[in-house]
C-alpha positions in Angstrom: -3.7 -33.7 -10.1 -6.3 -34.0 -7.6 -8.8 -30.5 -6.7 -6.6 -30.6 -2.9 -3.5 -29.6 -4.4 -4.8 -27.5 -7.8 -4.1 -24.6 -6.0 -0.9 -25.2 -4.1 2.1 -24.2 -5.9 5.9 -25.2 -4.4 8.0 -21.6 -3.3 7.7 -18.5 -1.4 7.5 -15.3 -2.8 6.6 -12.1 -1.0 6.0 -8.5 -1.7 6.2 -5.3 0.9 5.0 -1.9 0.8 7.1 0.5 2.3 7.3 4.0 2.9 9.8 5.0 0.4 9.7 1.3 -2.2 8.6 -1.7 -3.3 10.2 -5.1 -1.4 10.4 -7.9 -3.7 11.7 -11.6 -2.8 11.8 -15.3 -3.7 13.9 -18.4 -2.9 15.2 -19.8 -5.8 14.5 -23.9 -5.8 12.5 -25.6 -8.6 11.1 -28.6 -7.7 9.6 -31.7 -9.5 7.6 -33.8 -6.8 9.9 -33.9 -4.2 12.6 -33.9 -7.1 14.9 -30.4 -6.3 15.1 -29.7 -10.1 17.2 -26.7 -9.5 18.6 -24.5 -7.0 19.1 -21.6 -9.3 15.7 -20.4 -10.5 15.0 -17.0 -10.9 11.3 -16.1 -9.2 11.8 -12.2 -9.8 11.4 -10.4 -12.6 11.8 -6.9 -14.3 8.6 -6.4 -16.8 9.1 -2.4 -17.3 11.1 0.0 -16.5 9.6 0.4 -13.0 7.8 -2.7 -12.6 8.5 -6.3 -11.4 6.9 -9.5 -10.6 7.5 -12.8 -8.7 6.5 -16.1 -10.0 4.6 -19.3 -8.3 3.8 -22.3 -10.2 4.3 -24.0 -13.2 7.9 -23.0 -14.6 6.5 -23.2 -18.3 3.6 -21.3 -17.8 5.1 -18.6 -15.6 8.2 -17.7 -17.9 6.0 -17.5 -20.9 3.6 -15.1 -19.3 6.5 -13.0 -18.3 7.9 -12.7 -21.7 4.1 -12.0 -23.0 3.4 -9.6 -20.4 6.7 -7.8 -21.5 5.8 -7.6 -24.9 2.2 -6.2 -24.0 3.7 -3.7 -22.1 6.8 -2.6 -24.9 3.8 -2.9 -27.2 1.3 -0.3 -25.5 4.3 2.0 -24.6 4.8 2.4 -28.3 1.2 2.6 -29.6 0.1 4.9 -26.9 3.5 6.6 -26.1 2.0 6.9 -21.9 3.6 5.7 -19.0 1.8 2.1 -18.0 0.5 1.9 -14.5 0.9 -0.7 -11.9 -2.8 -1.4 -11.9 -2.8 -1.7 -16.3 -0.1 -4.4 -15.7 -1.7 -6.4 -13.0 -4.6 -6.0 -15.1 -3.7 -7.4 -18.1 -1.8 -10.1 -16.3 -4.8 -11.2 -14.1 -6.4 -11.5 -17.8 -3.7 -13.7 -19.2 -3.9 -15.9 -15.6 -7.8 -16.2 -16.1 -7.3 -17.5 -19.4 -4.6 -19.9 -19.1 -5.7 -21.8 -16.0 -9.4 -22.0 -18.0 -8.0 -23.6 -21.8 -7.9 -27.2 -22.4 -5.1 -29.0 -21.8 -3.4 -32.5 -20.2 -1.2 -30.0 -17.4 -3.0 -27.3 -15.6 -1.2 -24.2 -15.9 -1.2 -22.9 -12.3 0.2 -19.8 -11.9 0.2 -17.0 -9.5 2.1 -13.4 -9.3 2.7 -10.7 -7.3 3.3 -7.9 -9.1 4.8 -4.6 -7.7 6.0 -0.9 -8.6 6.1 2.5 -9.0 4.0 4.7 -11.2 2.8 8.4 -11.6 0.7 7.8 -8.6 3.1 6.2 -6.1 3.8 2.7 -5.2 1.3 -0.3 -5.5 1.6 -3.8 -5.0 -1.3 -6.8 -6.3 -1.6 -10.3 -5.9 -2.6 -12.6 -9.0 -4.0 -15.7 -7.7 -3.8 -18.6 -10.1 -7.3 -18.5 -10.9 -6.7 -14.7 -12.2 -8.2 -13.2 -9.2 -6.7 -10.1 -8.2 -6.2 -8.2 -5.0 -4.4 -4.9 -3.8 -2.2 -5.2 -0.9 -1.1 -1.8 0.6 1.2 -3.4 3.4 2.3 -7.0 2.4 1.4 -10.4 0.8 3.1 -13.6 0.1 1.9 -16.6 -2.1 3.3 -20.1 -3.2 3.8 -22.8 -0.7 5.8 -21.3 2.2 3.6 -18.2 2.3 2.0 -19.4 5.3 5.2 -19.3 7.1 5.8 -15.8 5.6 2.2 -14.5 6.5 3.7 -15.4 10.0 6.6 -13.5 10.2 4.7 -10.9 8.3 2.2 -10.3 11.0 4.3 -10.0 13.7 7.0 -7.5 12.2 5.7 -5.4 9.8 5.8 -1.6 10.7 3.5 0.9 8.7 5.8 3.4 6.8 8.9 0.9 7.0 12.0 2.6 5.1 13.6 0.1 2.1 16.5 -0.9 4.2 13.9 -2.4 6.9 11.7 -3.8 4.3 14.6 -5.8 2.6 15.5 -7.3 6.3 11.9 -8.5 6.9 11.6 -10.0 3.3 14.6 -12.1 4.4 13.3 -13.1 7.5 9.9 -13.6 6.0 11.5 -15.9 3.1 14.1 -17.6 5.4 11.2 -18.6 7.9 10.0 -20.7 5.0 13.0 -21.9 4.1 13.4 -23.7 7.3 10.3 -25.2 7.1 8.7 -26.3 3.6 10.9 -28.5 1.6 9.4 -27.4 -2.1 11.3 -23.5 -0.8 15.2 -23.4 -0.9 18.7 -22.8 -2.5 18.8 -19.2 -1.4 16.8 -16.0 -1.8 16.6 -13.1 -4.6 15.8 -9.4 -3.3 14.7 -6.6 -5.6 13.6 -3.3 -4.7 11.8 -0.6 -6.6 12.5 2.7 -5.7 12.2 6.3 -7.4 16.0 4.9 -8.8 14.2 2.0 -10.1 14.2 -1.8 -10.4 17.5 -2.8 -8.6 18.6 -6.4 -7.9 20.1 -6.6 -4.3 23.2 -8.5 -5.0 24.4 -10.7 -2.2 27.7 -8.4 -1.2 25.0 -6.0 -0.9 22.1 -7.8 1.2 25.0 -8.8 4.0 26.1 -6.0 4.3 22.8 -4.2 4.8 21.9 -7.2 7.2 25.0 -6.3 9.5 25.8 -10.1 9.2 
């Protein structure tokens, strides 16, 4: 893999603050090259109670650092017996990105997460870039390679204080805008929220309705 492309990983995901939740989306194509490997992979996912994450990258690499981020966070819940905070998960994931891009080995693991949720102190949202950088977002942020198209719709649509039901129409819009345009995003999109109810998967009976469609 040459240092042009060590960065550039094949999906969109997207994350949006809004006034009463947490927006979080992906499309669901895997891709090998310009291979569609599958057209049923699931980007989201639940890592606590009030907690999720999208993944961008290597498949390998990504599920396993979901299922050890997981266990670090069961793990801390029953040693310390405290709620864990957005910004204590996105920590210790940043950590585990830092460390898995930098050991040896023949296949890079490039990874990068947006992780999102609800804590004692109100809703956050972080990106993980795959290099284990990490920023906070208090409006919106998108990675993999349709994010650019995202970032597009994105600046043009979001509102401050949007309510859940507008945030889950722009992550559509945001996610479909790549859809139509990068090849390695695809095969549909996943919506989760995370709201004072919790992590909710927006099934698709659900999402058309909401859209009015």
């Amino acid at each position: 893999m040459d240092d042009k492309n060590i960065t550039k990983t094949g999906t969109t995901t997207v994350g949006i603050v809004c006034k009463n939740g947490i927006v979080l989306a992906a499309d669901r194509r895997a891709t090998m090259g310009n291979f569609i490997a599958g057209k049923k992979m699931q980007k989201v996912h639940q890592i606590d109670d009030k907690i999720g994450v999208t993944i961008a990258g290597l498949v390998s690499d990504a599920q396993l650092l979901v299922k050890l981020i997981k266990a670090e966070l069961r793990l801390k819940k029953v040693r310390t017996d405290t709620e864990t905070t957005i910004k204590e998960a996105a920590n210790l994931l940043a950590g585990m990105c830092y460390a898995n891009i930098r050991k040896m080995s023949m296949v890079p693991g490039i990874v990068g997460f947006v992780v999102g949720g609800k804590d004692s102190g109100g809703y956050s949202l972080y990106n993980i870039d795959v290099s284990g950088g990490i920023t906070e977002e208090d409006e919106y942020t998108s990675d993999g390679s349709g994010s650019v198209f995202a970032y597009g719709v994105f600046e043009t649509l979001y509102k401050k204080d949007m309510s859940i039901e507008e945030g889950i129409k722009l992550a559509v819009k945001a996610v479909n805008a790549a859809l139509q345009r990068d090849s390695a995003s695809g095969s549909g999109i996943d919506i989760v929220t995370i709201t004072d109810s919790g992590y909710k998967k927006i099934l698709t009976k659900e999402l058309i309705e909401k859209l009015e469609i």
